[in-house]
C-alpha beads as a LAMMPS data file, in Angstrom:
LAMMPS data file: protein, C-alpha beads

92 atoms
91 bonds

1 atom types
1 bond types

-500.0 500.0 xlo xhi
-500.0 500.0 ylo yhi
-500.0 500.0 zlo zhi

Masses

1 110.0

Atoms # bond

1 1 1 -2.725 321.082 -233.015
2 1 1 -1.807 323.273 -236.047
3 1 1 1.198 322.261 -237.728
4 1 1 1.980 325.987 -238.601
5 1 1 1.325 327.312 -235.095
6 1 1 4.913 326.743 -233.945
7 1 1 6.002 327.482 -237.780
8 1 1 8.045 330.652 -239.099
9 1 1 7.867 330.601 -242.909
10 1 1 10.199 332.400 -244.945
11 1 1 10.972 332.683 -249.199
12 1 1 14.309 331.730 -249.623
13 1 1 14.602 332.481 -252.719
14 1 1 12.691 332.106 -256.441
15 1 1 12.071 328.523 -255.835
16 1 1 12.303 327.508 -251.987
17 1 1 10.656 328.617 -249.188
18 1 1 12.487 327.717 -245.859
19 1 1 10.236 326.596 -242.957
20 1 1 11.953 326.639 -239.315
21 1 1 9.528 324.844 -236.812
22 1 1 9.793 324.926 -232.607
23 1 1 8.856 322.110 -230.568
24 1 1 8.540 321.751 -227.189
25 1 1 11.085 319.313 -225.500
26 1 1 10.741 317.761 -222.156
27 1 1 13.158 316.198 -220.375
28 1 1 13.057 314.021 -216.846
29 1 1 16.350 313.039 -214.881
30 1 1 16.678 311.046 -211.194
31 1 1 20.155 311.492 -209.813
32 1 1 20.952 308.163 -210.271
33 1 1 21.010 308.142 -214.150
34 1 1 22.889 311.713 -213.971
35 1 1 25.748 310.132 -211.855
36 1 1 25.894 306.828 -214.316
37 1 1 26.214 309.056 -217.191
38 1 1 28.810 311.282 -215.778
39 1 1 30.739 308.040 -214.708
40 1 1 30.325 306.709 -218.214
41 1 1 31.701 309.835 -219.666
42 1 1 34.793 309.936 -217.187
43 1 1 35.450 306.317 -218.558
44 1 1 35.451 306.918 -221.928
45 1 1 37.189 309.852 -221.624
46 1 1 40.185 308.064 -219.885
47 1 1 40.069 305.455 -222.140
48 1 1 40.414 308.207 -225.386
49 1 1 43.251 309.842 -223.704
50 1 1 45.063 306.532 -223.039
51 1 1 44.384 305.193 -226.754
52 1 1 45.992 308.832 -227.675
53 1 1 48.735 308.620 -225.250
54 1 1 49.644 304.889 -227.123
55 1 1 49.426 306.563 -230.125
56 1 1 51.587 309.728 -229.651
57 1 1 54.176 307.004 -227.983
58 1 1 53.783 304.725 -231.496
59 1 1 54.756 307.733 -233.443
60 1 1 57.749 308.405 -230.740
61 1 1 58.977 305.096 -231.924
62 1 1 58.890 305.402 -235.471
63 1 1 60.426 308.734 -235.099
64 1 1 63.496 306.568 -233.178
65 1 1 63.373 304.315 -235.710
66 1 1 64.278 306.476 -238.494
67 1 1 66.493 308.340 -236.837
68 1 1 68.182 305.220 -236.180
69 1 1 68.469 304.309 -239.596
70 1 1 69.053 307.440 -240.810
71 1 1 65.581 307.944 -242.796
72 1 1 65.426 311.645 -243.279
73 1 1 62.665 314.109 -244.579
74 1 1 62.284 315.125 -247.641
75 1 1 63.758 318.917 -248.270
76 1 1 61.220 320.536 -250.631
77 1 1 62.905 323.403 -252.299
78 1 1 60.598 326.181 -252.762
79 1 1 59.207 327.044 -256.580
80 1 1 59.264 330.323 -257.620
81 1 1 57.139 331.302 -259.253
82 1 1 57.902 333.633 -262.910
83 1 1 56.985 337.236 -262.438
84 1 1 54.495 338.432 -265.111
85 1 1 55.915 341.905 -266.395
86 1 1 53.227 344.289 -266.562
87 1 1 51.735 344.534 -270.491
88 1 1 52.439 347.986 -271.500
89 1 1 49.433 350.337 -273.028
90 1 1 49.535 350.888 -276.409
91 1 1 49.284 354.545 -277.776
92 1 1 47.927 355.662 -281.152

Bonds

1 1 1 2
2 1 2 3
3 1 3 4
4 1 4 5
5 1 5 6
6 1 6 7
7 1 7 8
8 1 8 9
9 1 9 10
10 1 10 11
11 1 11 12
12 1 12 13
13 1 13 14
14 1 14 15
15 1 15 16
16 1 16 17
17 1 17 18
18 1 18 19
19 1 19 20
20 1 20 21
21 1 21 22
22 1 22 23
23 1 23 24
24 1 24 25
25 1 25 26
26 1 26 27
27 1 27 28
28 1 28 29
29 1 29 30
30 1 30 31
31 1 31 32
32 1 32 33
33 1 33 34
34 1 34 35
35 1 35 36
36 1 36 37
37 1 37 38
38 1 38 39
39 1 39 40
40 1 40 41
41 1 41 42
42 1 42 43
43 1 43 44
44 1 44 45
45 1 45 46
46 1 46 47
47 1 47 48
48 1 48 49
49 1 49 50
50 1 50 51
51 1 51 52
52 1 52 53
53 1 53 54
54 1 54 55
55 1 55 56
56 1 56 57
57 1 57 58
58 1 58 59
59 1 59 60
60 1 60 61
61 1 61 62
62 1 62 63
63 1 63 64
64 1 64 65
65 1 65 66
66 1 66 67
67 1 67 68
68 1 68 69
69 1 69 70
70 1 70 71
71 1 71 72
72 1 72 73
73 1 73 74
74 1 74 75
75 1 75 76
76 1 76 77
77 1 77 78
78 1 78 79
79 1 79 80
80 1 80 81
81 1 81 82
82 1 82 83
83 1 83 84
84 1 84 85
85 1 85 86
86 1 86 87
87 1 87 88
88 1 88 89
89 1 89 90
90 1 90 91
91 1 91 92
């Protein structure tokens, strides 16, 4: 086979031509490995939402924390900024 058959060539620019190649992909499934993998997803899916669910509850309790010893947030005052008067044109 003709490594160009399946090949659309185009200049990119000055330098670098860009070269964008289709192969044919095959794939075979039973129903057995289909319902392992979707069990395997489910799983680790639960297990991400738990580890997120501890986390969100961690940050719950730091949040109690400094409330309870009165740890406040920064305020951050906002900067203004100088405004630039406009130059004025000079006339001859």
């Amino acid at each position: 086979m003709n490594n160009m058959e399946n090949a659309i060539i185009t200049k990119k620019d000055d330098n670098t031509i860009k070269v964008v190649r289709t192969m044919p992909v095959h794939f075979e499934f039973t129903p057995e490995y289909l319902k392992q993998q979707r069990e395997a997803i489910l799983k680790q899916k639960a297990e991400q939402i738990a580890q997120r669910d501890q986390e969100i509850a961690d940050i719950d309790a730091y949040l109690a924390e400094c409330e309870k010893l009165g740890v406040v947030e920064k305020v951050v005052e906002p900067v203004e900024e100088p405004i630039e008067e406009p130059i004025e044109e000079i006339k001859a």
